[in-house]
Wavefront OBJ file of the C-alpha trace (Angstrom):
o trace
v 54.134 116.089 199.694
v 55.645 114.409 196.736
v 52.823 112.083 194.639
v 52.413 110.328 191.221
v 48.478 111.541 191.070
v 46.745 112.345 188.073
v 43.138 113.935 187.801
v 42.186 113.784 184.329
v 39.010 114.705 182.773
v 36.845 112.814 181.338
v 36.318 113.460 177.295
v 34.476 109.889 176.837
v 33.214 106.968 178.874
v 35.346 104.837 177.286
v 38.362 106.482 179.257
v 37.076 105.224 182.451
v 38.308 101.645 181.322
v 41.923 102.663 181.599
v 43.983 100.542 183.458
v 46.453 102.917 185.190
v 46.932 103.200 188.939
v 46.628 106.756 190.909
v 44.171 108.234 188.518
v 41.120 110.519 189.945
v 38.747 111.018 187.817
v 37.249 114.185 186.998
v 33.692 114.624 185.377
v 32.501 117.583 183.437
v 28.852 118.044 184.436
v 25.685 118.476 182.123
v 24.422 121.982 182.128
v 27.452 123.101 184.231
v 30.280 122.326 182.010
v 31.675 123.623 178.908
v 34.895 122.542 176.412
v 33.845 119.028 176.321
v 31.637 117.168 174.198
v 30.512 114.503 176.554
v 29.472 115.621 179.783
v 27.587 113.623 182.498
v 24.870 113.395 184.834
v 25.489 113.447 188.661
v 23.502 110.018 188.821
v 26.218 108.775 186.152
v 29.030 108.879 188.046
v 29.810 105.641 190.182
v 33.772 105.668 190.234
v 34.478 106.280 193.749
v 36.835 109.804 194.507
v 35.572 111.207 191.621
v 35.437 114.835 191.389
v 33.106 116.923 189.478
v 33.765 120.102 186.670
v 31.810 123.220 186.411
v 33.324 125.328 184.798
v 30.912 127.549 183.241
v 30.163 130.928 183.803
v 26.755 130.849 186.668
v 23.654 132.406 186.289
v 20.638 132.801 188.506
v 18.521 129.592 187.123
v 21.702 127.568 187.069
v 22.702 128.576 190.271
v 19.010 127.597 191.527
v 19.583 124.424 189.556
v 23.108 123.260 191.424
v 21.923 124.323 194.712
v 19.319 121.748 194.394
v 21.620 118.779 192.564
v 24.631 119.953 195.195
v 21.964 119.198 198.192
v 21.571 115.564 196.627
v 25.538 115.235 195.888
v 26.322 111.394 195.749
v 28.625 109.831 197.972
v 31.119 108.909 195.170
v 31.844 112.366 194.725
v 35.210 114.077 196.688
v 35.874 117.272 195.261
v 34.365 119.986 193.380
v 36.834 121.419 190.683
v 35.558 125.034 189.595
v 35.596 128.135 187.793
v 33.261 130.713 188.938
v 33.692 131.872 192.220
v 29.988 131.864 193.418
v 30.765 127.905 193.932
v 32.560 128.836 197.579
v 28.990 130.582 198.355
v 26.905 127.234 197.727
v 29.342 125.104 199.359
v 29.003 127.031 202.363
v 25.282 127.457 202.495
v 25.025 123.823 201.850
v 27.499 122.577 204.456
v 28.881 120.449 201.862
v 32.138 118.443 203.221
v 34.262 117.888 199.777
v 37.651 118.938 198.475
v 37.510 122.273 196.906
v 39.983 123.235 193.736
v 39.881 126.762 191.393
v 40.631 126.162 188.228
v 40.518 129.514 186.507
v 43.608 128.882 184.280
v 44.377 132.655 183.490
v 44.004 133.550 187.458
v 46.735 131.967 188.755
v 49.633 133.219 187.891
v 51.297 134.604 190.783
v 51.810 133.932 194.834
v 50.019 136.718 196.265
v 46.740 135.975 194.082
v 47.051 132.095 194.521
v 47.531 132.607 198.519
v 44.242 134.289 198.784
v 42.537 131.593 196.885
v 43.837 129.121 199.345
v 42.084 130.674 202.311
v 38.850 129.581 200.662
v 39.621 126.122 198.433
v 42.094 123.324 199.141
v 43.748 123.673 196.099
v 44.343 125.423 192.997
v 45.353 124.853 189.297
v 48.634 126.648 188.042
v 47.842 128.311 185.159
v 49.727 127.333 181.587
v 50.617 131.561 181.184
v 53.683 131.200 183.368
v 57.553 129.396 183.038
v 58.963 126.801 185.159
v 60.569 129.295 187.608
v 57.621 131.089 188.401
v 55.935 127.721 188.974
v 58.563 126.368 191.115
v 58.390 129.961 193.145
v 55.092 129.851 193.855
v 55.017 125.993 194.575
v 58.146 126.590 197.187
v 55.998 129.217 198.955
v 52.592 128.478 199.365
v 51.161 126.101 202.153
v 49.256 123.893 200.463
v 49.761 121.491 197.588
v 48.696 122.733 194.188
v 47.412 120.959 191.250
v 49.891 121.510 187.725
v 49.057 121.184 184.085
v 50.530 117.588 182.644
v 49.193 117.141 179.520
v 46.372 118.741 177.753
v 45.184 121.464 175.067
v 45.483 124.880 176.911
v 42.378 126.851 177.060
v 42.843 130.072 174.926
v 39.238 131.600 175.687
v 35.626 130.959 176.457
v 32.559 132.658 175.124
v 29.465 132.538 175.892
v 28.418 132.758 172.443
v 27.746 129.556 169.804
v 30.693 130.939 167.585
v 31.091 127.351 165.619
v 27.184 127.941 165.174
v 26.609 131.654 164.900
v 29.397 131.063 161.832
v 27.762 128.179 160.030
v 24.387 130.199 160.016
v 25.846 133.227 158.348
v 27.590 131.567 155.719
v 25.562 128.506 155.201
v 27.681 126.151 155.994
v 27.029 122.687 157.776
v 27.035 123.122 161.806
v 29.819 121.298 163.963
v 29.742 121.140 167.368
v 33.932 120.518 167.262
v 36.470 122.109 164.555
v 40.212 122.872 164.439
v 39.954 126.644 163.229
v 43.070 128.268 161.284
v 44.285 132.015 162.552
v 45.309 133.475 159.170
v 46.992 136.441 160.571
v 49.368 134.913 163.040
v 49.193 131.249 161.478
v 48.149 129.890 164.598
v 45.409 126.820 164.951
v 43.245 126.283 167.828
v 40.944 123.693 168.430
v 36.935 124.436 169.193
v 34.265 122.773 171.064
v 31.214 124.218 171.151
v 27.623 123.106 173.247
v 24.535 125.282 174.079
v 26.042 127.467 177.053
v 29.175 128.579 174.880
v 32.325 128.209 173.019
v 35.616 126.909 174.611
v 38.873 127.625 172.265
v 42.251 125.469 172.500
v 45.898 125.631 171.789
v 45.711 122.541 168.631
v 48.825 121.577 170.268
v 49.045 119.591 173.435
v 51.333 121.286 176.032
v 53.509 118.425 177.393
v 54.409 119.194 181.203
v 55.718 115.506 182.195
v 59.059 116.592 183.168
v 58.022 118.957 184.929
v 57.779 117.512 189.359
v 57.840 119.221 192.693
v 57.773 117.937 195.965
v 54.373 120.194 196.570
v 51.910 119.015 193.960
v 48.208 117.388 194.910
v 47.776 116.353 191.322
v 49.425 116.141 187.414
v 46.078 117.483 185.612
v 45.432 116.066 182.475
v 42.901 117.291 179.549
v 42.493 114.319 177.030
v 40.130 116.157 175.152
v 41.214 114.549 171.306
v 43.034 111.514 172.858
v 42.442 107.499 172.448
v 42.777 105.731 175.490
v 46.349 103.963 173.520
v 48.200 107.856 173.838
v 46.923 108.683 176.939
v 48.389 105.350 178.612
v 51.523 106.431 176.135
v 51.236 109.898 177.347
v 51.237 108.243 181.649
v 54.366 105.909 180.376
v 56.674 108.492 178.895
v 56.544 107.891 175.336
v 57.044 110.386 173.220
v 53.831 112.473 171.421
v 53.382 114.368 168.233
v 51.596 117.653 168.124
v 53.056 119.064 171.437
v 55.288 121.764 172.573
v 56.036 122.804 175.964
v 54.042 126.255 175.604
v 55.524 128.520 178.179
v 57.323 126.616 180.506
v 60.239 127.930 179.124
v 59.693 131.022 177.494
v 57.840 134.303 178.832
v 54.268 134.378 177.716
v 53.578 137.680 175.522
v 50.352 137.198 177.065
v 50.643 138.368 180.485
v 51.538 141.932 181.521
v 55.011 141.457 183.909
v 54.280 140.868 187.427
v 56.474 142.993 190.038
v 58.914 140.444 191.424
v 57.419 140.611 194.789
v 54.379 139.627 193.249
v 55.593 136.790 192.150
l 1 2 3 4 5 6 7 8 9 10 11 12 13 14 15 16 17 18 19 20 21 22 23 24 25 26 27 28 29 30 31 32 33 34 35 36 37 38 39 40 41 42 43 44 45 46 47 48 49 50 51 52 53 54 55 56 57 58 59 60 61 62 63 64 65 66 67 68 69 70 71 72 73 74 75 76 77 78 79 80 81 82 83 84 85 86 87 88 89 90 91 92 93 94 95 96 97 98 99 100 101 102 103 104 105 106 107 108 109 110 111 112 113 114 115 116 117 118 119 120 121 122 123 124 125 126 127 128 129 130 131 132 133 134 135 136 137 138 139 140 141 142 143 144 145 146 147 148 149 150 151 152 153 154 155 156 157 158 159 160 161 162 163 164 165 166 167 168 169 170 171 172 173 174 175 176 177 178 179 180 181 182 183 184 185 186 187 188 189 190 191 192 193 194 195 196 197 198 199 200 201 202 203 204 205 206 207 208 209 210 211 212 213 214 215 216 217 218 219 220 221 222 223 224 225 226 227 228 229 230 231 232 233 234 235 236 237 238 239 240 241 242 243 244 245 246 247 248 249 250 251 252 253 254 255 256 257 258 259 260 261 262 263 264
């Protein structure tokens, strides 16, 4: 299945005015989402195909409380893309007829672990941990198109704590909900967005997938998060981009513990 599909999230309403064919949009939810600073209300989203985000860890109110907006779903909406595992339990109980895809970005680095997640969800996000030849391995051997990183900030972690907050309170500083935090030790930056349910960390750098293709992709995912709608139409025309790298599409991640090969 060879497409030109993107499914990029949406950091601002002003992105919805871009005029670029073969984009899905994909909408990080109030109370459900975390990472982004603007999030959005099921009743706000009237772009048709659209697919929602939750991405935030569940508990037993918030599951209570997406049971009930799930039930209500609006007909706009396509595809659930999602996190936290309890998701596949509500879909079922509710019967719901949309287009499932995990995207737990440090899950899915291997065949074996991305085959069992197909059994349940239609598709799944390749995770940014892995080179190009482990992508193209798994994408050559799994039945059912996958969704790949294009252009974004990789997620480094997610707490549940207010870090930006819990920080500003003990040392008096002013609070921000968004800050580009220096690593003194390893002289790394990451970028941090913060809202009540938790604390989402970023590579500062963009990781820049575009030449990257495969005959087996669903969609070219695409995190704007820190974009003007100028680079990201840029970003869709091959321009060239400052502040990117392509993380570890070509080098081994020091991240990961090695896989056997048949676990590839």
């Amino acid at each position: 299945m060879k497409t030109n599909s993107y499914l990029i999230a949406v950091t601002s309403e002003d992105l919805l005015k871009l005029k670029v064919k073969n984009i899905n949009f994909l909408f990080p939810m109030t109370g459900y989402s975390v990472g982004f600073y603007h999030t959005f209300t099921f009743e706000e989203i009237s772009v048709p195909h659209s697919y929602i985000f939750i991405n935030r860890i569940l508990d037993k109110e918030t599951i209570s409380n997406l049971k009930r907006d799930l039930a209500n779903l609006p007909e706009t909406i396509a595809g659930i893309c999602f996190t936290d595992l309890g998701i596949l339990h509500i879909v079922k109980e509710l019967n719901l007829s949309v287009q499932l895809i995990y995207m737990q970005n440090h899950n899915t680095t291997n065949r074996l672990s991305i085959e069992y997640y197909l059994e349940y969800v239609d598709s799944v996000l390749l995770s940014t941990d892995i080179t190009e030849e482990e992508m193209r391995l798994i994408l050559d051997n799994v039945k059912k198109p996958l969704v790949v990183p294009y252009f974004m900030r990789a997620d480094a972690m997610y707490s549940r704590r207010t870090l930006l907050t819990n920080y500003a309170d003990h040392f008096g500083y002013p609070k921000k909900t968004m800050e580009t935090l220096q690593e003194e030790i390893t002289d790394q930056s990451f970028f941090a967005v913060e809202n009540e349910y938790g604390t989402v960390l970023y590579a500062d750098k963009f990781i820049d997938y575009r030449e990257f293709s495969h005959e087996n992709i669903l969609y070219y995912y695409i995190n704007p998060l820190g974009l003007t709608n100028s680079e990201i139409e840029a970003i869709l025309n091959g321009e060239e981009i400052l502040n990117t790298d392509t993380g570890f599409l070509h080098k081994e991640t020091y991240y990961r513990l090695k896989e056997e090969e048949e676990c590839l």
